[in-house]
C-alpha positions as CSV (number, residue, x, y, z in Angstrom):
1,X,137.0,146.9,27.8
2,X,140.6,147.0,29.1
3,X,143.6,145.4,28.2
4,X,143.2,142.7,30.8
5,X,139.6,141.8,30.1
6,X,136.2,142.1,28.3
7,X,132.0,142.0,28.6
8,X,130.4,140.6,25.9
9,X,126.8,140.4,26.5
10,X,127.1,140.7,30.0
11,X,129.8,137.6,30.7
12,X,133.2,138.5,31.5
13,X,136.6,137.5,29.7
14,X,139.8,137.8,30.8
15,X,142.7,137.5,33.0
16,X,141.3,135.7,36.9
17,X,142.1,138.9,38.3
18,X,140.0,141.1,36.2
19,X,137.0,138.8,36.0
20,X,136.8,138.4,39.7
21,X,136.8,142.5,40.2
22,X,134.3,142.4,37.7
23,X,132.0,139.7,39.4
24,X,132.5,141.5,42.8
25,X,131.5,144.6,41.4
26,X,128.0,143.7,40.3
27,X,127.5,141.6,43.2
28,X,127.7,144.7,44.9
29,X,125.7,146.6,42.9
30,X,122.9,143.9,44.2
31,X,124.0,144.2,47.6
32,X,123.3,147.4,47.6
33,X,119.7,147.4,46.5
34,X,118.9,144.6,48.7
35,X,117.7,146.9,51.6
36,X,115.9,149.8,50.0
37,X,112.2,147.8,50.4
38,X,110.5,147.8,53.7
39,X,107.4,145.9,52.6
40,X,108.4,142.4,53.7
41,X,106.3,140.8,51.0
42,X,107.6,143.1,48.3
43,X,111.1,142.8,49.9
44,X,110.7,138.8,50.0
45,X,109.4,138.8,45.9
46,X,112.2,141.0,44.8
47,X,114.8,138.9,47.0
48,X,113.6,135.8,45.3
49,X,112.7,136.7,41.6
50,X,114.7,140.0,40.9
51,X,118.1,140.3,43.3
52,X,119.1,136.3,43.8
53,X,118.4,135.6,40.0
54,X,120.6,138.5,38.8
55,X,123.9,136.8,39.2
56,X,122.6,133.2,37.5
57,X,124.1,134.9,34.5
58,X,127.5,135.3,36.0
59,X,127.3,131.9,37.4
60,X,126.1,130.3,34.4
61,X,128.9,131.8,32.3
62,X,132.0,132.2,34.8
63,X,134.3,129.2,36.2
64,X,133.2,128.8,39.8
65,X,136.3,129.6,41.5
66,X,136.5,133.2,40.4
67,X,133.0,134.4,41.7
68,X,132.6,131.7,44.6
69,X,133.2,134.1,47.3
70,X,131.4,136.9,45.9
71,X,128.4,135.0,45.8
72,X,128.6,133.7,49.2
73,X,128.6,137.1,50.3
74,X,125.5,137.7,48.5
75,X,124.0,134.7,50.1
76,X,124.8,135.9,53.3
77,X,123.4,139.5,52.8
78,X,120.0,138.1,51.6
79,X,119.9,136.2,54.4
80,X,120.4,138.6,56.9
81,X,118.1,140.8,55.0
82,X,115.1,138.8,54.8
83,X,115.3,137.6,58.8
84,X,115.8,141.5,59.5
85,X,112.7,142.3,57.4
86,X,111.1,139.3,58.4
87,X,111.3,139.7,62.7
88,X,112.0,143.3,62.6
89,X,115.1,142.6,63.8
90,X,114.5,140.2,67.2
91,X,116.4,137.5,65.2
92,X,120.0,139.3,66.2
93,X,119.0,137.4,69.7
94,X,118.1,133.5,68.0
95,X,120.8,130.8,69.0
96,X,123.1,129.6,66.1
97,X,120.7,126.1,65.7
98,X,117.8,128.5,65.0
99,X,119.1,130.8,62.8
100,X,120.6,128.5,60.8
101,X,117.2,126.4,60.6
102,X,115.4,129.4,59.3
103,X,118.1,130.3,56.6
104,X,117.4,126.6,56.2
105,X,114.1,127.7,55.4
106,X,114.6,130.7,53.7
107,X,116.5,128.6,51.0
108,X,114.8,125.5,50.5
109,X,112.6,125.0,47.4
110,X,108.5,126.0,48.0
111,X,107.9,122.2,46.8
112,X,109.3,121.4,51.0
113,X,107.2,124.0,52.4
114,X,109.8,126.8,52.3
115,X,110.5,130.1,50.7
116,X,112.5,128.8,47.9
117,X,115.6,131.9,47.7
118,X,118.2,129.9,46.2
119,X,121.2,130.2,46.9
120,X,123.4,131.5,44.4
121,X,126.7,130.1,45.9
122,X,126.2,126.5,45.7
123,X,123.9,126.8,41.9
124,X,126.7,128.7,40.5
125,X,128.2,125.3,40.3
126,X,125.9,123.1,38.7
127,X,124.5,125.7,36.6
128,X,127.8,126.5,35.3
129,X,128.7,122.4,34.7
130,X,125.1,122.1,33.0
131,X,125.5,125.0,30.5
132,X,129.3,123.6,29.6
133,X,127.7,120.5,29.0
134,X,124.9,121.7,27.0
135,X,127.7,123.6,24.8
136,X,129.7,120.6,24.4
137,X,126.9,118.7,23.2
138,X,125.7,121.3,20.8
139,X,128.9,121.5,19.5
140,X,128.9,117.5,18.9
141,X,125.8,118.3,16.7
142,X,127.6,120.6,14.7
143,X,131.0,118.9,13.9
144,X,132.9,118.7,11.4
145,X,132.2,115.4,9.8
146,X,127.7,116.3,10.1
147,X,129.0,119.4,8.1
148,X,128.3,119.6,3.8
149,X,131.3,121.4,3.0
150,X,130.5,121.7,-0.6
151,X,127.4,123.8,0.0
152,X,128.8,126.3,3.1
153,X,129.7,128.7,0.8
154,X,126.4,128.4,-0.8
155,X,124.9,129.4,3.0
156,X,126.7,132.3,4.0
157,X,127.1,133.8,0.4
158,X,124.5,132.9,-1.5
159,X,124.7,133.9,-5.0
């Protein structure tokens, strides 16, 4: 807690400023951990069920524009991890069209055939307009009007 922002359970509130800082921080507390596996099937199940999923959180809870270019960076480090696990390395010499059909491939769904690391950048958006939406609509359910007023006391102070 400062006196420009907040956590609560986990989602940052504040000023754009702060909650920006905030996101970039624990995007690179991931970025950091992304290399420390040398296992490329360990490395490739971590990448995809443990480190990419750790920001969905973030994304789901944060307005797009404030952690948008941390989570491109992310994108780009998991990337670049998984081809350097992946070729040991011989993909530093792979012409622009190749490398970006295999991070093509790295990121589309296993239903086409491919690895299926989504990428957190472009699902930040969606998952942060679908989880708005599903609040707004749970809200609708608990309005005012669908409300007994007579008997709320009744609920929280029984007695």
């Amino acid at each position: 807690m400062s006196t420009k922002g907040l956590r609560v359970a986990g989602v940052p509130i504040g000023d754009d400023a702060w909650v920006t800082k905030f996101v970039a921080e624990k995007v690179e507390a991931v970025i950091l951990d992304v290399g420390k596996i040398d296992h490329f099937m360990i490395h490739y199940h971590m990448m995809r069920f443990c480190q990419n999923t750790r920001p969905g959180l973030l994304a789901r809870n944060t307005p797009t524009p404030l952690i948008s270019d941390s989570l491109g960076s992310l994108d780009a480090v998991i990337l670049e991890s998984m081809c350097t696990k992946g070729t040991g390395g011989t993909h530093m010499d792979w012409t622009n069209q190749l490398r970006s059909f295999s991070n093509m491939k790295l990121q589309l769904p296993h239903h086409r055939g491919c690895f299926g690391i989504t990428p957190c950048a472009g699902s930040a958006i969606s998952t942060f307009y679908a989880s708005t939406a599903s609040l707004v609509r749970w809200l609708g359910h608990h309005s005012n009007a669908q409300q007994d007023l007579a008997n709320l006391a009744d609920v929280w102070a029984p007695g």
